[in-house]
PLY file of the C-alpha trace (Angstrom):
ply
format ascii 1.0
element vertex 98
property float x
property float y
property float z
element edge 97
property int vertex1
property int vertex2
end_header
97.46 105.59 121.89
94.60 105.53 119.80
95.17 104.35 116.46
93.26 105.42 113.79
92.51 103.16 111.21
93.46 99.80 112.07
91.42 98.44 108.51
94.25 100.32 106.73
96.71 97.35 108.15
94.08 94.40 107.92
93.83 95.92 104.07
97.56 95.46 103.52
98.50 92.67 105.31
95.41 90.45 103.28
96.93 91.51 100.12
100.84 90.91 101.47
100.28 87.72 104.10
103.87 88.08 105.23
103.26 91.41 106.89
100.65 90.45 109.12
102.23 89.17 112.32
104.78 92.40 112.04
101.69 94.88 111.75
100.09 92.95 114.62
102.71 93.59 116.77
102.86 97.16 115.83
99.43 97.72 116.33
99.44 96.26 119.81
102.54 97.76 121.00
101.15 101.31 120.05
97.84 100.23 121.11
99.24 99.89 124.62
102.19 102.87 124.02
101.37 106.67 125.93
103.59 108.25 124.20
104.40 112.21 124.77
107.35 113.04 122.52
109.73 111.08 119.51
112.17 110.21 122.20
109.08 107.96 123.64
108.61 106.04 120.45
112.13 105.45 120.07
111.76 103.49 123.31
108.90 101.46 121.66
110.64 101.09 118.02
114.24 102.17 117.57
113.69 101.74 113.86
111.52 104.76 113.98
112.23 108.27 112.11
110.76 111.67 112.40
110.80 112.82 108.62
108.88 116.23 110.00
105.31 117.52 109.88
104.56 114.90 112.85
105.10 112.62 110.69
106.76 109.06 111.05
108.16 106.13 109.35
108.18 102.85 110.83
110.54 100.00 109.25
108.12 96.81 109.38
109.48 92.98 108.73
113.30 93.77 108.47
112.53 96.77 106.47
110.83 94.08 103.88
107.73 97.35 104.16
107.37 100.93 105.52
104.60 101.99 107.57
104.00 106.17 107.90
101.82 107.64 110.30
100.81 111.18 112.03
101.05 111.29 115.26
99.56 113.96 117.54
100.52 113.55 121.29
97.89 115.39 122.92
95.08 114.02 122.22
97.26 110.53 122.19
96.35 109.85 118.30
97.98 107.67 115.56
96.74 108.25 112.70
98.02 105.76 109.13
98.83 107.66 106.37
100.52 104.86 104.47
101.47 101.11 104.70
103.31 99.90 101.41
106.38 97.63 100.96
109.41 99.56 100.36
109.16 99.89 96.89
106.08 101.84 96.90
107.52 104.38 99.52
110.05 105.10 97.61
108.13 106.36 94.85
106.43 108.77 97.26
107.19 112.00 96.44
106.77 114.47 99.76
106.10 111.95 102.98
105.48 114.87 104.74
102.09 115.79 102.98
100.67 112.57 102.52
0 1
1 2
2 3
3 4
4 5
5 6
6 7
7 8
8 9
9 10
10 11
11 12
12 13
13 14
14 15
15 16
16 17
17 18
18 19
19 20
20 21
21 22
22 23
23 24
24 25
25 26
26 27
27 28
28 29
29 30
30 31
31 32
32 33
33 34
34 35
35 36
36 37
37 38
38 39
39 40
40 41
41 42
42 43
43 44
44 45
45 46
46 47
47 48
48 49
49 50
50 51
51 52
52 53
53 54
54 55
55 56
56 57
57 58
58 59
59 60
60 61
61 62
62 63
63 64
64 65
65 66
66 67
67 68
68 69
69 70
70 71
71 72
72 73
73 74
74 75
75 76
76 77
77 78
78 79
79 80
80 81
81 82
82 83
83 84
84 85
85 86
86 87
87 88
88 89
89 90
90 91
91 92
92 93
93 94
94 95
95 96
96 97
């Protein structure tokens, strides 16, 4: 998959150093992922949920931060929408139009 834009992590994880080796390992296991449907990405991360208008939330360090991205399958695209420690997601108001 082609993930699109990796500086969104490196931005994050230099503010919050703990995150870094957990984004890492993300990165390269989507990197490396050809995923065609959710059930795929469920293979990859079982902490993964579909919270609808292709988009997804990834759990990231025990949940300590929330990662939410756009996915489109065809053209084999990740796309970040949002990396934030929990606290911040949850004062998102519609995750599905971010």
């Amino acid at each position: 998959m082609r993930v699109i834009a990796k500086s969104a992590l490196v931005e994050f994880y230099t503010k919050e150093p703990k995150s870094k080796i957990a984004l890492e390992d993300w990165y390269e296991k989507t990197r490396k992922a050809e995923w065609n449907c959710f059930a795929d990405i469920k293979k990859t991360f079982n902490s993964v949920d579909n919270v609808g208008n292709q988009h997804y939330v990834f759990n990231i360090h025990g949940n300590d931060y929330r990662l939410v991205v756009v996915i489109h399958f065809t053209p084999k695209a990740v796309y970040i929408r949002f990396v934030g420690t929990h606290k911040e997601y949850d004062k998102i108001n519609d995750i599905r139009n971010i």
